[in-house]
N, C-alpha and C positions, 0 to 999 in steps of 0.2 A: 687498322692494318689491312692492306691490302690482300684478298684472299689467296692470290697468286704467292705469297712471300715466304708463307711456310714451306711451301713447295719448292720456292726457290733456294731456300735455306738446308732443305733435306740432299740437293739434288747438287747442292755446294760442299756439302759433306760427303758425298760419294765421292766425285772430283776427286775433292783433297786427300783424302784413304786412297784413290787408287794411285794417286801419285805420290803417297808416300811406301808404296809397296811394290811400284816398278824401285827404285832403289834401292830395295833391301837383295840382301845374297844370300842363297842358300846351301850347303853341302852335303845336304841328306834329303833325299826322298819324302820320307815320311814328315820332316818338320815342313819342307814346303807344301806338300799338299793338306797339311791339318791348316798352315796357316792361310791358303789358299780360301780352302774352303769355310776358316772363321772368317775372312772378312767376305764371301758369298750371302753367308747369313746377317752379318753385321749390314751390308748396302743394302741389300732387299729386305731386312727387317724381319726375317722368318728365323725358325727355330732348328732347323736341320736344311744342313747341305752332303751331298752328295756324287759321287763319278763311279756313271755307269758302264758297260760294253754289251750292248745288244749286240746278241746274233741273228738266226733268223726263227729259234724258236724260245731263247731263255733270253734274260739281263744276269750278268756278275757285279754284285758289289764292289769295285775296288777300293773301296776310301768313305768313310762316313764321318758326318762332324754332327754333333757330338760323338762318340766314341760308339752308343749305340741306342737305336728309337725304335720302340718297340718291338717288330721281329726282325730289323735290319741291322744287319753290321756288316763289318767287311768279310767278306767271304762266302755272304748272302748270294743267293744264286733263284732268281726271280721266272716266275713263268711269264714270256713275253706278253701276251695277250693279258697281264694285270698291272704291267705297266703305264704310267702316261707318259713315258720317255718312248713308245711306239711311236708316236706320231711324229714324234721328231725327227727318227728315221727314218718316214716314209716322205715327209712333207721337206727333210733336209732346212726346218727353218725352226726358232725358235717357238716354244708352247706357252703362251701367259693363258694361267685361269684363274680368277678373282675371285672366283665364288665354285667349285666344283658342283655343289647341290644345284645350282641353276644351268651348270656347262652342258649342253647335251654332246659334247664329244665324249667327256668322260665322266658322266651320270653313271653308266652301266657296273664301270670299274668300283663304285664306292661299296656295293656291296660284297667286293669281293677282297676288299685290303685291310690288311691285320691292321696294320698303321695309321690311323684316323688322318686324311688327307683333305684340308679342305681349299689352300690356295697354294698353288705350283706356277713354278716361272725354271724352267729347262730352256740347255741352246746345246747344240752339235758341239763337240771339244773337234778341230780340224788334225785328229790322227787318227782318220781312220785307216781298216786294212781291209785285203780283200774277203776275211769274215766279219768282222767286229766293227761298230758304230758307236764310239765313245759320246757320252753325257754328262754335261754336268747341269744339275736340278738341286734346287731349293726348295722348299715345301715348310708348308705351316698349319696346325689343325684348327686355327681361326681363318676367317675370309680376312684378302688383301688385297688393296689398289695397287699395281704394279704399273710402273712410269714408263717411257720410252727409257729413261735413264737407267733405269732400272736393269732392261732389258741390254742394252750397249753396253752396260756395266759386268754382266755378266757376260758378253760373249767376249771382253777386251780378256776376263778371268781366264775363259776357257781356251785362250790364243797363249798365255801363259804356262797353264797345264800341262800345251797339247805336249812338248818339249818332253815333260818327264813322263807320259804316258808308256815308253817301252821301259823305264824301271819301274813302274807302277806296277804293271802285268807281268813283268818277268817273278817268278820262271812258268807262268799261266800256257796251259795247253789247250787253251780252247778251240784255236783254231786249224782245222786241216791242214796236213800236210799238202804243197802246191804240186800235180806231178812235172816228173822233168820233162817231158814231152812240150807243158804250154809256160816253161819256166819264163822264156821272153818277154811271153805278152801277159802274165802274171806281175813284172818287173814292171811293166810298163805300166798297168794298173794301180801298183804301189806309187809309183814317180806320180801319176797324174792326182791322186788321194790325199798324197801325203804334201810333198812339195808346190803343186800348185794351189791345193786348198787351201793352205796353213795361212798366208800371206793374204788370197782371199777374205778368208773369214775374217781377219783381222782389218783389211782395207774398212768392208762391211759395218761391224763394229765400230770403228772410228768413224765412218760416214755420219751413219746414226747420231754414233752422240753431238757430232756435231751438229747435227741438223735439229735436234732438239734441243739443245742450247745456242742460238744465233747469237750470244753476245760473246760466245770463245772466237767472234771470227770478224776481225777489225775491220776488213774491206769486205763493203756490202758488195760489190762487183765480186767474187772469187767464191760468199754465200751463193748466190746466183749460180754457179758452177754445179754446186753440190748435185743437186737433181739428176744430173745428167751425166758423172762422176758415177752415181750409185746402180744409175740406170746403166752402165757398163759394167759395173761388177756384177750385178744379177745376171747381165747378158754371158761374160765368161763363166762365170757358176753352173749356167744351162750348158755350155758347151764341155766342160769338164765332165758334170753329170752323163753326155750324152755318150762320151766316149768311153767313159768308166761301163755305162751298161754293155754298150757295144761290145770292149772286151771281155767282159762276162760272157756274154752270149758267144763270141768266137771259142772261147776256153771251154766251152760247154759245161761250166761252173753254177748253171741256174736251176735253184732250187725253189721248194714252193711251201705254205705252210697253208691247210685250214684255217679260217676265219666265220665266226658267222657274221655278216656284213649287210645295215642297213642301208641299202641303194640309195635313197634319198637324203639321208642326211649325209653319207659320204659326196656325194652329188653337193650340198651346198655346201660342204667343206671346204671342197676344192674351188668353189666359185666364189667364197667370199675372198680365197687368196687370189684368184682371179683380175678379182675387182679393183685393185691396187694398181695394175698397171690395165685399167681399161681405157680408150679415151676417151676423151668427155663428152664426144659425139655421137657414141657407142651405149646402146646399155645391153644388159643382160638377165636373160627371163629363164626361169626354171620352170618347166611345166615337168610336175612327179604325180604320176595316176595316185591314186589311193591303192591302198592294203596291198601293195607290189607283194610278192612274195621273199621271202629271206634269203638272199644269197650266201650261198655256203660255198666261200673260195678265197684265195689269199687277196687280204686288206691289200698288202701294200702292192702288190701287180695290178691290178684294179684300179687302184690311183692312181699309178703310176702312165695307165694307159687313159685314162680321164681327162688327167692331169696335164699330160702332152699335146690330147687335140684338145680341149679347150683352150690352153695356151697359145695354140697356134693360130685357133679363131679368132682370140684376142687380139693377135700379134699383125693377123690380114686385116681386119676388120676395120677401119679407120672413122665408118659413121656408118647408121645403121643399126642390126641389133642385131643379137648371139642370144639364139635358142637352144635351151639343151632340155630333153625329156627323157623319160624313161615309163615305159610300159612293160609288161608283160602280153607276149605272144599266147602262151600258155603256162601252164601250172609247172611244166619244165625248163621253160626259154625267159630270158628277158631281152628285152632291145632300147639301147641305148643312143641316142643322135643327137649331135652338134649341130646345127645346121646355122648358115653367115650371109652377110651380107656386104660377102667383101669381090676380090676379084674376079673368082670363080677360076677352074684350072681347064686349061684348052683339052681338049679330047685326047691329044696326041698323049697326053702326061699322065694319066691318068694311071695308068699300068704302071710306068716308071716311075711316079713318087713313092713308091712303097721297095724300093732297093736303095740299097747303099750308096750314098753319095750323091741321093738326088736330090732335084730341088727344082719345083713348076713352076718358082715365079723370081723375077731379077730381083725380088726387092726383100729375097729372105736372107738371113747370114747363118752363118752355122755349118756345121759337117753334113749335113744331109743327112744324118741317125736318126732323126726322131721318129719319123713315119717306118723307118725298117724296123726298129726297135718294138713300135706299137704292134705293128703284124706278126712279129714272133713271141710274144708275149701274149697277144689275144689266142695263139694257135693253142701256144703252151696252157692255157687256161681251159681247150676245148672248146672254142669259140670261133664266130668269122668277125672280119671287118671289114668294110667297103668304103664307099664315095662315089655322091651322085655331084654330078658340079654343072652347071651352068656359066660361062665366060660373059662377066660383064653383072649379071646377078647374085651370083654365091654357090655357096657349097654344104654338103650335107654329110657329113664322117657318120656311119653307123658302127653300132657293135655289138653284136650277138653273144649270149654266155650263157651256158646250159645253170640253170639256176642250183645244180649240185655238181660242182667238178669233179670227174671220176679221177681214179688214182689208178696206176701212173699217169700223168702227162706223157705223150710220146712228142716229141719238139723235135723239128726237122731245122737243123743247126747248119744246113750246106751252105745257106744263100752265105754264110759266114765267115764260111773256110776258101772264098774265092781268093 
């Protein structure tokens, strides 16, 4: 037998379960999402499934299958930082870990969870609000190979969910009241979260599976498409993202949490997701000093700020090579740079791509948020950010972060309110 056949056979009975489960009706709550979530554990083969809503310092249990594992049930209310449903919020993309004992993302976590957790496969559920970041995860206390299938399988799940998420939560208070003052643009946060994401995630999803099964797809000419299909849905996803923080920041809604955070492994986090849309002309070098010191500030702004110029290096960079390091200044400072070997931004733009609705080169797409977003976000943190550039050579993003964030942030929100 072909070794490939098992496989094929596992990943034919996903398939068929989930098409026989877009047919089924529900008229209760709780029967769809018990059965939701047997067949989550049923296609991924794990022994508990799950739907979370991170905020920005807890996770609430809303829905558990089986009924209850270990210390979790529904009504469970988690300290964020012992979750592996974090990342998923910060990173907005699916978590597979096959082996947690060998994972260095979530090594740290194992000593910390009542629940013996050895392989996790998490995706976003696309209802989110402007506090709460719904998940749904699977987990199993043996190691597990998880598929691409696997993975598209569950977020096709979680596009199903998202629908009953606000009877799920009701009558849950978790999140803040919005004041009426930024009621507009609060609305307009939900519209872009809700309704643009939900159809998103779901394109995503179906992209995937298809792409990892090329025989569900009769014309090889239209597979050929796929690429480049997927590669536009990732493209609006960033623009959705970018405008969702922006709103934030106008509403002056931005909040921060403690983390203690290894610079360098966060550093190749973000660059192996990098790596995915790099091109093949391009490569990318992580130079990390040794014993950096332990930054103590919140994970997900950090990323968030990482996450956006490497991306962007990525994005200019077309051959050549994308260096990012990180050293320490001293025992209080760290310094962090991008540096590319792409256009480079004329002198005139220099000042200007760091405001709203800018953009130094014809050849970017987007709202021109991302560099305004990075600079208020690095302020917020107690930090600077720069750019040294050369036209025709390349560019250099730095970012300064005092290696303990003092509390409060004071965050100057006007460039905002133009």
């Amino acid at each position: 037998m072909n070794q490939h056949d098992p496989d094929r056979a596992a990943e034919q009975e996903v398939l068929e379960r989930l098409a026989m489960l877009s047919t089924m009706q529900f008229d209760d709550v709780d029967r769809a999402i018990q059965t939701y979530l047997a067949v989550a554990c049923e296609v991924a083969g794990t022994k508990t499934a799950l739907i979370g809503d991170l905020n920005r310092t807890h996770q609430y249990i809303r829905a558990i299958y089986p009924a209850s594992t270990g210390n979790l049930a529904a009504g469970s209310i988690l300290a964020r930082e012992d979750t592996f449903c974090q990342y998923i919020d910060v990173t907005a993309q699916p978590l597979v870990v096959g082996d947690a004992a060998s994972d260095q993302r979530v090594q740290p976590l194992l000593s910390r969870l009542e629940t013996p957790i050895r392989a996790y496969l998490g995706v976003p559920i696309p209802a989110s609000t402007a506090a709460l970041t719904p998940t749904l995860c699977t987990f199993d206390p043996q190691a597990h190979r998880f598929t691409p299938v696997h993975v598209a399988a569950l977020k096709l799940l979680a596009h199903q969910i998202a629908r009953w998420m606000p009877e799920l939560r009701a009558p849950a208070t978790d999140e803040p009241p919005i004041a009426l003052a930024n009621m507009s643009v609060a609305e307009l946060n939900q519209i872009v979260a809700h309704d643009i994401r939900n159809p998103l995630h779901f394109l995503q999803g179906t992209l995937e599976l298809l792409q990892s099964e090329p025989s569900l797809i009769p014309d090889p000419t239209l597979g050929s498409l796929l690429p480049q299909a997927y590669g536009s849905v990732l493209h609006i996803q960033r623009l959705v993202r970018d405008l969702v923080d922006a709103t934030t920041l106008m509403t002056g809604s931005l909040s921060f949490v403690r983390h203690t955070i290894e610079l360098g492994s966060l550093i190749e986090e973000i660059a192996a997701v990098a790596k995915s849309t790099l091109s093949p002309r391009c490569s990318l070098i992580i130079e990390i000093e040794p014993d950096l010191p332990t930054l103590i500030s919140d994970r997900d702004r950090v990323w968030q700020v990482l996450h956006n110029l490497i991306s962007n290096a990525v994005r200019y960079t077309e051959t050549g090579t994308i260096t990012v390091r990180a050293r320490a200044i001293n025992q209080q400072t760290l310094r962090i740079e991008i540096e590319d070997t792409g256009p480079g931004i004329d002198p005139i733009d220099i000042e200007r791509i760091w405001e709203r609705h800018a953009r130094a080169s014809s050849v970017a797409h987007g709202w021109g948020l991302g560099l305004a977003i990075v600079r208020s976000l690095v302020v917020a943190l107690g930090g600077q950010v720069g750019v040294e550039s050369t036209v025709g050579e390349g560019s250099c993003f730095w970012v300064v972060l005092p290696v303990v964030r003092s509390e409060p942030a004071l965050v100057d929100y006007q460039p905002w309110r133009a």
